[in-house]
C-alpha positions in Angstrom: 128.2 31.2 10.5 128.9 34.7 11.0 130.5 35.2 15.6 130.1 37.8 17.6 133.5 39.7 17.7 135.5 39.0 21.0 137.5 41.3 23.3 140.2 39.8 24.8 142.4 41.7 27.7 145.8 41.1 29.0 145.0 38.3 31.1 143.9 36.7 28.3 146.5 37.3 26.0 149.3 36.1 29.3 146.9 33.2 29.3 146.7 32.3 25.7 150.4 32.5 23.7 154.1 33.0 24.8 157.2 34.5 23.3 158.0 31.1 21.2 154.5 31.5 19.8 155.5 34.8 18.6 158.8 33.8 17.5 157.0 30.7 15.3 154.3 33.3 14.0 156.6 36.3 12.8 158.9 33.7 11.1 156.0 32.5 8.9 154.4 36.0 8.4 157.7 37.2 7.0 157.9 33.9 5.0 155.0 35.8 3.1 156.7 39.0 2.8 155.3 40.5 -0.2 153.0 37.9 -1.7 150.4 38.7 -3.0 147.6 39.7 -0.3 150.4 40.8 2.6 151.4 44.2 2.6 152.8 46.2 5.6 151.7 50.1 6.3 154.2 51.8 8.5 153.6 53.8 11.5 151.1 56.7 11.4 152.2 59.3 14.3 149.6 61.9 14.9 150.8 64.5 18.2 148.3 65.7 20.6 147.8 68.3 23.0 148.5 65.4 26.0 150.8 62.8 24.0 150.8 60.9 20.7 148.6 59.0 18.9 150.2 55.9 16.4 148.9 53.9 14.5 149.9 50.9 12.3 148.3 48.2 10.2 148.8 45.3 7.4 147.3 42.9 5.6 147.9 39.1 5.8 147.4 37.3 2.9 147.8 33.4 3.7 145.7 33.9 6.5 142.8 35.6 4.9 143.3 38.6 7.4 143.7 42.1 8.1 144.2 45.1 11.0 145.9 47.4 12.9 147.6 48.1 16.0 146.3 51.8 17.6 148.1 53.0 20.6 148.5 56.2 22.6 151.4 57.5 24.9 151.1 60.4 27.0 151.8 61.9 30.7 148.6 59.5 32.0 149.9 56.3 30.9 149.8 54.2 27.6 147.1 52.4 26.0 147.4 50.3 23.5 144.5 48.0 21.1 145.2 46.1 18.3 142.0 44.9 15.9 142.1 42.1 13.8 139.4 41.9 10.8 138.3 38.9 7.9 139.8 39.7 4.6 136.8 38.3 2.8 133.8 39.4 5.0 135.2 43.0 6.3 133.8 41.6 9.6 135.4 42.8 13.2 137.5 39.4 14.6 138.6 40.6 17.9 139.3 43.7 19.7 142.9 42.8 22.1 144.4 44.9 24.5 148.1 44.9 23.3 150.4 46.0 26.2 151.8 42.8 27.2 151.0 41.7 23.3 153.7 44.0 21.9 156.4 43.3 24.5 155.8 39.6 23.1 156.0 40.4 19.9 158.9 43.3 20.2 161.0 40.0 21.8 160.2 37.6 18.9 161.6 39.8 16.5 164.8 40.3 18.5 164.4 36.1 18.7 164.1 35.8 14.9 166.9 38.2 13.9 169.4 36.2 16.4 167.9 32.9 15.0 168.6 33.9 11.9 171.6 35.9 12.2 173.8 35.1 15.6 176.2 32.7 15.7 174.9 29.2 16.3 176.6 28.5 19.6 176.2 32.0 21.6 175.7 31.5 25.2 176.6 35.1 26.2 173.8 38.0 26.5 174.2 41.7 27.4 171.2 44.1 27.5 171.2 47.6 27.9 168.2 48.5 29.1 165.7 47.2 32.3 162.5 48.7 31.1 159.0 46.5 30.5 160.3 45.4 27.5 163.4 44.1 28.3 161.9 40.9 29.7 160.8 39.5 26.8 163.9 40.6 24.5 165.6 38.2 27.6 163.2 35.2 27.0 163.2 35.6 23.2 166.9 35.3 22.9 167.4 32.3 25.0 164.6 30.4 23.5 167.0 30.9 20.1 170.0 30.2 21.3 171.7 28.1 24.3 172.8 31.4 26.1 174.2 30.4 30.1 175.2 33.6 31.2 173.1 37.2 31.0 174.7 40.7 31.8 172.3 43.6 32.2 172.8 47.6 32.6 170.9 50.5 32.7 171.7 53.6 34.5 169.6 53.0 37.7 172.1 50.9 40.2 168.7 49.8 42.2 166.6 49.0 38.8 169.7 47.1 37.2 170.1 44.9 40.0 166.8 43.9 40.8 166.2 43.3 36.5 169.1 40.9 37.2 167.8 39.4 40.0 164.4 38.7 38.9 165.4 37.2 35.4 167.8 35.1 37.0 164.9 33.6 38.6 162.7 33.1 35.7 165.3 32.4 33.4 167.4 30.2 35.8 170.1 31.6 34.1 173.4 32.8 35.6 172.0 36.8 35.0 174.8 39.8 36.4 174.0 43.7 36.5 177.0 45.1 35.0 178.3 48.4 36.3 179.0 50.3 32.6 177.1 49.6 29.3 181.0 48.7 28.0 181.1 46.3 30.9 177.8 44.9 30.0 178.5 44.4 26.5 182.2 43.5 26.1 182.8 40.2 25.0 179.0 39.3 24.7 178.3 36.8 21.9 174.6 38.5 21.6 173.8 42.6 22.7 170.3 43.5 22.9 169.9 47.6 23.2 166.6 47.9 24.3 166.3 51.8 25.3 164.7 55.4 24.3 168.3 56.8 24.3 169.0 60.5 22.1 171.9 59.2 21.9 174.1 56.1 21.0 174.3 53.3 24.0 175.9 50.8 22.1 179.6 52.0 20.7 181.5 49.6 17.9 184.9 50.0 20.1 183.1 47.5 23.1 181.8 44.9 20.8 183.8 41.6 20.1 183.8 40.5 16.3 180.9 37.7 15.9 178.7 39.9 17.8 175.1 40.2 17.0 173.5 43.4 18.0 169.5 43.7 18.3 168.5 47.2 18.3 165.4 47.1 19.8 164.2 49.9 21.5 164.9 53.3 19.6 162.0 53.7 16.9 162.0 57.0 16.2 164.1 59.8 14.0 164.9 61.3 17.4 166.6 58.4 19.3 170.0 56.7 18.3 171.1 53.2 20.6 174.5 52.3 18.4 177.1 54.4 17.0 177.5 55.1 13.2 180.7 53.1 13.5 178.6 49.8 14.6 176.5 50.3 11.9 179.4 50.7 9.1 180.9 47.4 11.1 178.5 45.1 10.5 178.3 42.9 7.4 174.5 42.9 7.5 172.6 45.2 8.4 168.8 44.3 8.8 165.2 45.6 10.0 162.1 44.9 9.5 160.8 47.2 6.9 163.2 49.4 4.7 160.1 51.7 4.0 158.7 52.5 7.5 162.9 52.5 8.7 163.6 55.3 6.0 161.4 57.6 8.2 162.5 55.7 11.8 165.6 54.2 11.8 168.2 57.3 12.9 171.1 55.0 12.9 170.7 54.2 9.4 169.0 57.6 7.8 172.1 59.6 9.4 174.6 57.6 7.7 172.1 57.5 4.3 172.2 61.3 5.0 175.6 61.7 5.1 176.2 59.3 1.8 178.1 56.7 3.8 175.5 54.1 3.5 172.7 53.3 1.0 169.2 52.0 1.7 170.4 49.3 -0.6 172.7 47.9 1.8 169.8 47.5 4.4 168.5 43.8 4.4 164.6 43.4 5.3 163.8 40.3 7.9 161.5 38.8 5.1 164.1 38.4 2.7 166.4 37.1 5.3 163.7 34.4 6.5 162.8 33.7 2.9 166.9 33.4 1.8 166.8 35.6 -0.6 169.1 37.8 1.6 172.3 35.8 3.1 172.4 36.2 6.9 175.3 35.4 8.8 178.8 34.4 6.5 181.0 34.0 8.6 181.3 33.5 12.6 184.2 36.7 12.9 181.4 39.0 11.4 179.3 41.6 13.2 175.4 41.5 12.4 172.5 43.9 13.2 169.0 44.0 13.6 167.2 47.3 13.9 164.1 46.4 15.2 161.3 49.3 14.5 158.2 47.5 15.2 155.9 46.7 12.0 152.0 46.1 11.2 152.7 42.7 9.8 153.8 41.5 13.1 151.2 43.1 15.0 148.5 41.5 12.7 149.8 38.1 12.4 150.1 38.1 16.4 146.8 39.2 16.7 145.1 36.1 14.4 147.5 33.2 16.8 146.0 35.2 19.7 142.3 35.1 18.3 142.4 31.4 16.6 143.5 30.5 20.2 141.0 32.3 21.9 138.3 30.6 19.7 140.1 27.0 20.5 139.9 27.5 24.5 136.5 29.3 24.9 137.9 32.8 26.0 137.2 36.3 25.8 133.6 38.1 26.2 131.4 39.0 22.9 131.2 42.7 22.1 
């Protein structure tokens, strides 16, 4: 018997999954990367006269589904939808509104990378960053990994305090604003750089060896959040999708560019989940995530979200 599609809004989606549902759903989405049935199309950006317009979308073979993630940024705010369609039918699933959504899903593939790739015992976090979306980068990490003390900075002395404060509280974790980003990150077993920085955040000389480094926020040609010298440090160096990073992922393309790193040596999350890319060899090494944000993930969030929905009897037929 053929539903009525649903619409589901934020509330529903704060209602429905968390950030360890995300983490357990990307992990088995990337466990199918490139079977047949699951491909990934990387962001679309089209400008307009009053922002940007993106858009993103995959298909999700083992679950028989399809979609995309449409979004807009401009001077009146952001809005942001994902759609989630049958594979056999063609028929409309759900329509979700995807602001909270994406933060959740942005964290849980920050969580996977340091589940697969930090050391086992990390307790310390540092985050550059105190934006939306550094919440959820905060709860992904420490559902990974048995982390007892958090350090936070960004360049507001007001914001960076009260991020501290209020994760603290949520977390009840021992959380610190730090006074410098090298302050932040010095020493930290785990670094989270979760910004919309030009320019590097993150530099190789304030990182302790055994360091993994989630960058999470820069996902565009124009923005930089670690220094070339972090990237040539590390002795993996991952992301999401080589495909869609070759046109987002500065850190990488610059060094590419320059002939000081090849695309080759860029590991893709669904080779690391499925082993056919070694993570972590050693607990002296450095490892990196550059996070850009794929299709995939969108989509397989958006069927846990709708099968959910379905089980409790929520949303409103469009």
């Amino acid at each position: 018997m053929n539903r009525s599609p649903i619409y589901l809004t934020e509330a529903d989606v704060a209602r429905l999954v968390t950030v360890d549902d995300a983490i357990t759903v990307l992990e088995q989405a990337f466990g199918a990367w490139h079977t047949d049935g699951t491909t990934n199309l990387p962001r679309q950006r089209a400008p307009l006269a009053t922002g940007n317009f993106n858009l993103m979308g995959a298909s999700y073979g083992p679950r028989g589904v399809y979609g995309l993630k449409a979004y807009f940024g401009g001077k009146a705010g952001a809005r942001y939808h994902a759609l989630i369609y049958g594979a056999d039918s063609g028929i409309l699933l759900a329509m979700i509104e995807a602001d909270l959504f994406g933060q959740l899903r942005t964290g849980a593939a920050s969580g996977l990378a340091t589940k697969l790739l930090a050391n086992s015992g990390a307790r310390t976090l540092a985050i550059i960053g105190a934006g939306k979306q550094a919440r959820a980068q905060a709860l992904a990490v420490c559902a990974v990994r048995p982390i007892t003390q958090v350090r936070v900075f960004c360049r507001s002395d007001e914001r960076r305090t009260e991020f501290a404060r209020m994760l603290e509280a949520e977390l009840k974790i021992e959380t610190r604003p730090a006074l410098t980003a090298a302050a932040c990150v010095g020493g930290a077993e785990i670094v989270v750089t979760i910004t919309k920085s030009a320019e590097p955040v993150c530099r190789s000389e304030w990182l302790a060896d055994g360091v993994h480094i989630n960058a999470a926020g820069a996902n565009s040609a124009d923005r930089r959040e670690v220094d070339p010298a972090t990237v040539l440090r590390a002795a993996v160096r991952a992301t999401d999708d080589r495909e869609q990073a070759r046109e987002e992922a500065a850190e990488f393309r610059d060094l590419v560019g320059a002939g000081r790193l090849s695309w080759d040596d860029v590991a893709e999350l669904g080779s690391l989940v499925t082993g056919k890319v070694p993570g972590r060899t050693s607990p002296s090494a450095v490892t990196l995530f550059k996070s850009l944000g794929i299709g995939l993930e969108d989509v397989a969030f958006a069927d846990l979200i709708h099968r959910r929905a379905l089980e409790a009897g929520v949303g409103r037929n469009i």
